[in-house]
ZAMARGU-4260 file (C-alpha; in steps of 0.2 Angstrom, whole numbers, plus 5000, padded with zeros to 4 digits):
<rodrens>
0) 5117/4779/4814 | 5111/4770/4798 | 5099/4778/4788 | 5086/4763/4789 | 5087/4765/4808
5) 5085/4783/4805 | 5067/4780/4795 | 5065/4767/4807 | 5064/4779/4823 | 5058/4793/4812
10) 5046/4806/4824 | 5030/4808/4820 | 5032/4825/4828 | 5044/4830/4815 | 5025/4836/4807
15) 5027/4851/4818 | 5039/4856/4807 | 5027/4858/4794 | 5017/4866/4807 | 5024/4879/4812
20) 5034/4883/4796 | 5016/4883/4787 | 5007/4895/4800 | 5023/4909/4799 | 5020/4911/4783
25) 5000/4913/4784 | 5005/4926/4798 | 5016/4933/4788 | 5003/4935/4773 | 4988/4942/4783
30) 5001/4957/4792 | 5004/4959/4772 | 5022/4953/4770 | 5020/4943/4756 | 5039/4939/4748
35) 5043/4933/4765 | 5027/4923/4768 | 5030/4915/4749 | 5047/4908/4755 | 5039/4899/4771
40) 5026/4892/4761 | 5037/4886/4751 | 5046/4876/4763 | 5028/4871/4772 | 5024/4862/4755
45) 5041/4854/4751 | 5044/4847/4771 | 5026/4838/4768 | 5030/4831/4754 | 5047/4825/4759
50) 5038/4820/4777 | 5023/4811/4770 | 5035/4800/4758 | 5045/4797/4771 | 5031/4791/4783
55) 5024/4780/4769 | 5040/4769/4768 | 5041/4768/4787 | 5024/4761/4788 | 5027/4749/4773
60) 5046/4743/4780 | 5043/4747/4797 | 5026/4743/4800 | 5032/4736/4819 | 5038/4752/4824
65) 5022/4762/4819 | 5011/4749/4830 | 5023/4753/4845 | 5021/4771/4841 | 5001/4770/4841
70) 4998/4759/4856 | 5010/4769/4868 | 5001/4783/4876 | 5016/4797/4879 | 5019/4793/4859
75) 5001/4791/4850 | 4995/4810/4852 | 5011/4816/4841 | 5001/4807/4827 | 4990/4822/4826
80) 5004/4834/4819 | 5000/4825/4804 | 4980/4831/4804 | 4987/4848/4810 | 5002/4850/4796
85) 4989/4842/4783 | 4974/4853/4787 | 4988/4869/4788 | 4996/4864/4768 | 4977/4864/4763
90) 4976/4883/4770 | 4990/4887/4761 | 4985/4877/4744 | 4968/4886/4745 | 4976/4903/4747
95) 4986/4899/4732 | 4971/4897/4719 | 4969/4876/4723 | 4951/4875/4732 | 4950/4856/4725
100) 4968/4852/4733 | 4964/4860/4748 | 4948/4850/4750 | 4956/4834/4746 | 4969/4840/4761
105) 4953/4841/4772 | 4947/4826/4769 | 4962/4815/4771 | 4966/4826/4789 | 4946/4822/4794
110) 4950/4803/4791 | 4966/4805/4799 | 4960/4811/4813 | 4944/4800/4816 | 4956/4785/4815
115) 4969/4793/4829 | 4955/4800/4841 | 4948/4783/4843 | 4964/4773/4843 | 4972/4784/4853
120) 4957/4785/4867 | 4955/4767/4865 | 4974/4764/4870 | 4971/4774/4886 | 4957/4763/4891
125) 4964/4747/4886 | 4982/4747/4886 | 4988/4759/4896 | 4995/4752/4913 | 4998/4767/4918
130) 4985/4771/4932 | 4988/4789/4937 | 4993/4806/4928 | 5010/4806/4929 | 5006/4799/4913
135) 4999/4816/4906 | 5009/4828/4896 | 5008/4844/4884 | 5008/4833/4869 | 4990/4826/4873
140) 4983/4842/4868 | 4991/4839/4848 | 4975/4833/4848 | 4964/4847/4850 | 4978/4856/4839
145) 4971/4843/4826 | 4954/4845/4830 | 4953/4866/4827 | 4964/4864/4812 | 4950/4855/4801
150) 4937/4869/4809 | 4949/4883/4802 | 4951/4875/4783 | 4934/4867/4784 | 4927/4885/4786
155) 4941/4891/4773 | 4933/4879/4759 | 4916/4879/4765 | 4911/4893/4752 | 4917/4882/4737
160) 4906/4867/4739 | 4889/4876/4734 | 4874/4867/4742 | 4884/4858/4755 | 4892/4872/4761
165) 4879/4873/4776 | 4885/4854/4779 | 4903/4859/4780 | 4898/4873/4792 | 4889/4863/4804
170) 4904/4849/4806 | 4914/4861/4809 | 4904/4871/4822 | 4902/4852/4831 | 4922/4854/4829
175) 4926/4868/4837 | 4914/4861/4851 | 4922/4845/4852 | 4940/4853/4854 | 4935/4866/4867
180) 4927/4849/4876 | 4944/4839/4873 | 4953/4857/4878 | 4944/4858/4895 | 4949/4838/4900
185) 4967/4837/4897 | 4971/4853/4903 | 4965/4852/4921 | 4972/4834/4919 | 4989/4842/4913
190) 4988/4857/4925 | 4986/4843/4942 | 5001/4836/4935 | 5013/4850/4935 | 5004/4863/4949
195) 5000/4848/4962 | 5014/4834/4958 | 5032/4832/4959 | 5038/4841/4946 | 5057/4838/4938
200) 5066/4847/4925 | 5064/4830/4912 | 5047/4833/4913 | 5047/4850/4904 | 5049/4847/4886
205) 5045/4859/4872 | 5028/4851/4872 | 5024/4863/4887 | 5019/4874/4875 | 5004/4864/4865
210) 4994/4872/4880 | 4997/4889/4874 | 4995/4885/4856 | 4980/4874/4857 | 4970/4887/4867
215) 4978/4899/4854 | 4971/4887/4837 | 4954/4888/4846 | 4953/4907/4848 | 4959/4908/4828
220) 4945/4896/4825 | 4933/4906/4836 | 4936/4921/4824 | 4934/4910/4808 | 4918/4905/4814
225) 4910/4923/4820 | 4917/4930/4803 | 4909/4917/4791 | 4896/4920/4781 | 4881/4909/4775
230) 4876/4901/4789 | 4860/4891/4795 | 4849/4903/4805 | 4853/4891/4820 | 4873/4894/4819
235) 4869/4912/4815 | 4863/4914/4834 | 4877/4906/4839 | 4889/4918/4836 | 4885/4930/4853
240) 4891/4915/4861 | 4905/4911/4850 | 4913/4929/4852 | 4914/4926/4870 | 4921/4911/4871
245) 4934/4915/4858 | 4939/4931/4869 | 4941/4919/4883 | 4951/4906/4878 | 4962/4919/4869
250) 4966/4927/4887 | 4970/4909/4893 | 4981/4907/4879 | 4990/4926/4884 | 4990/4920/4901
255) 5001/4904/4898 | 5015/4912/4888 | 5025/4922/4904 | 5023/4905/4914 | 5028/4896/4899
260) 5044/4907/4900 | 5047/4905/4917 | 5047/4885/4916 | 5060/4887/4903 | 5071/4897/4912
265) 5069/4886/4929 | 5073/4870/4916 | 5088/4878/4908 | 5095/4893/4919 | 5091/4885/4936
270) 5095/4869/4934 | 5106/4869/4920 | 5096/4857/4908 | 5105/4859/4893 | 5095/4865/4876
275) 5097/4851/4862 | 5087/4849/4847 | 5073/4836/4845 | 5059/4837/4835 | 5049/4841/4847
280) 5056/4858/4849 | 5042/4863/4832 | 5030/4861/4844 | 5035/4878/4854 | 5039/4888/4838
285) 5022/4884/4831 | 5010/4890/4845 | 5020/4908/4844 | 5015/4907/4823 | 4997/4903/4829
290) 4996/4916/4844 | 5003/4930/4832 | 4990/4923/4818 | 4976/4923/4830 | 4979/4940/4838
295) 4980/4949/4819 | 4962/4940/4816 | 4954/4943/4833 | 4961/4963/4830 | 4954/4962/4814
300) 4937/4955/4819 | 4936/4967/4833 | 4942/4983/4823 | 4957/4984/4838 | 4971/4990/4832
305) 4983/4985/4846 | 4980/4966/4844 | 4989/4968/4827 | 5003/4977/4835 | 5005/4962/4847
310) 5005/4952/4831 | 5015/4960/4823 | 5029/4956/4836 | 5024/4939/4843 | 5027/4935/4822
315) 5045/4942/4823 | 5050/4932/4837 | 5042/4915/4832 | 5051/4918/4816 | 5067/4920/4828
320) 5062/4904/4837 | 5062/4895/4818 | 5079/4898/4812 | 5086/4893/4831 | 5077/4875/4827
325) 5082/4874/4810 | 5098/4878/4815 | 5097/4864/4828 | 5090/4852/4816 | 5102/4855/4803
330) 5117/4853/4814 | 5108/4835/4819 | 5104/4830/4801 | 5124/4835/4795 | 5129/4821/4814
335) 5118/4809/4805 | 5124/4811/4787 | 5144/4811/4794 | 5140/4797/4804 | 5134/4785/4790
340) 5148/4789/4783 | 5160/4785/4795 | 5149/4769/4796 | 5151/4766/4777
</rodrens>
């Protein structure tokens, strides 16, 4: 394939890479291996670089192609891996001693996302002729992946902006709100469309696994929340009811993974789907990052000691599941690179 045509059809998924390359290395700092974290932080930083250079020259050359992305609703909601990889850099820029970068991340990941949430709601109600949830899928919830990624930076910077910081700690608050709204929506949409309706093997893609992940970013979030400090009396009293709700989304997140496992092995042992690479296939390493990140800081918040165990294993096996997809996506970058120059 040409490289134009590459750029052309680039995936705004590919993000996810970002993603969850960027949130196994926060993992991996907070269970206290730093060498290893410093080489996936690394790597976080370079692929958004290289990703958002590459996304600015598809929007400037292949401005079409964009517009077809953001008015098609199975394609619109991947658009939020770029708030999610942003927000997730600027975590990883504040830890390194940059607060003024990492507020500049925020900043262009709030924008971001207000843009998408009301082009992409707008495209359901306008352009979508599409009149019944077939039309659902685990991608939608990118978007509440979006969401709690500004509310776990937002309260990561909050301290550094000195009399605004109650400001910062309010929008974020109303954040996490809003994401746990969104949450509840799309997933008793997405769980009529795969509990109640025909179901084939196509229709499980990697993307499956936003479901866990979201739920996942929400519980980390939760625990951001109940653990910061500074806060107007009026969020102070809302941490009782944070703490709860942080438990429970973090047990519906527990509760996805084995049934997550067993639509793989239906998709793939069962009916013999075979296991390619797509970019996509970031979107199932990442929730594993964030449910090993998550369970660390929910042990840590609770003083339980097991839930670092568990993170301590889930972190192992998401970095497992990243070196398969690299490995995948290597081997599809070397096809396309031979194949320019069998072209040429």
């Amino acid at each position: 394939m040409p490289a134009g045509k590459t750029l052309q059809s680039l995936h705004p998924g590919n993000f996810a890479f970002v993603m969850a390359t960027g949130i196994i290395s926060i993992g991996l700092r907070n269970l206290h291996y730093v060498q290893l974290a410093e080489l996936f932080k690394g790597l976080a930083l370079l692929g958004w670089v290289v990703l958002m250079i590459l996304s600015l020259i598809r929007v400037i050359r292949y401005h079409r192609s964009v517009f077809i992305d953001l008015t098609a609703p199975r394609m619109v909601f991947s658009y939020f891996t770029l708030v999610a990889a942003t927000d997730i850099v600027g975590m990883l820029l504040h830890e390194s001693g940059y607060p003024g970068l990492a507020l500049a991340c925020w900043f262009i990941a709030f924008i971001v996302w207000c843009v998408l949430l009301y082009t992409a709601f707008s495209v359901l109600t306008f352009l979508s002729h599409e009149s019944n949830v077939n039309i659902m899928h685990g991608g939608w919830l990118i978007t509440i992946v979006g969401t709690q990624s500004l509310v776990l930076l937002g309260t990561l910077i909050a301290p550094d902006l000195g009399d605004y910081a109650d400001i910062m700690m309010f929008e974020v608050h109303m954040l996490w709100g809003l994401g746990l709204s969104l949450y509840g929506i799309f997933v008793a949409l997405f769980c009529y469309r795969i509990f109640f309706l025909t179901l084939k093997p196509q229709d499980l893609s990697p993307l499956l696994w936003v479901v866990m992940g979201a739920a996942a970013i929400s519980a980390n979030a939760g625990t951001s929340l109940y653990g910061s400090d500074n806060l107007l009396p009026f969020l102070a009293a809302q941490k009782p009811f944070i703490d709860g709700v942080t438990l429970m989304i973090f047990s519906w997140a527990t509760w996805w993974i084995p049934m997550l496992f067993l639509f793989g092995v239906w998709k793939h042992v069962i009916n013999k789907e075979p296991f390619i690479y797509e970019p996509i296939l970031w979107s199932m390493v990442f929730p594993l990052g964030m449910y090993a990140t998550a369970s660390e800081r929910l042990g840590r918040v609770a003083e339980f000691p097991p839930m670092i165990w568990i993170a301590q294993l889930v972190i192992w096996i998401a970095i497992v599941a990243w070196v398969l997809v690299m490995m995948g996506m290597i081997k599809q970058v070397r096809t396309v690179l031979f194949c320019n120059d069998a072209v040429k």
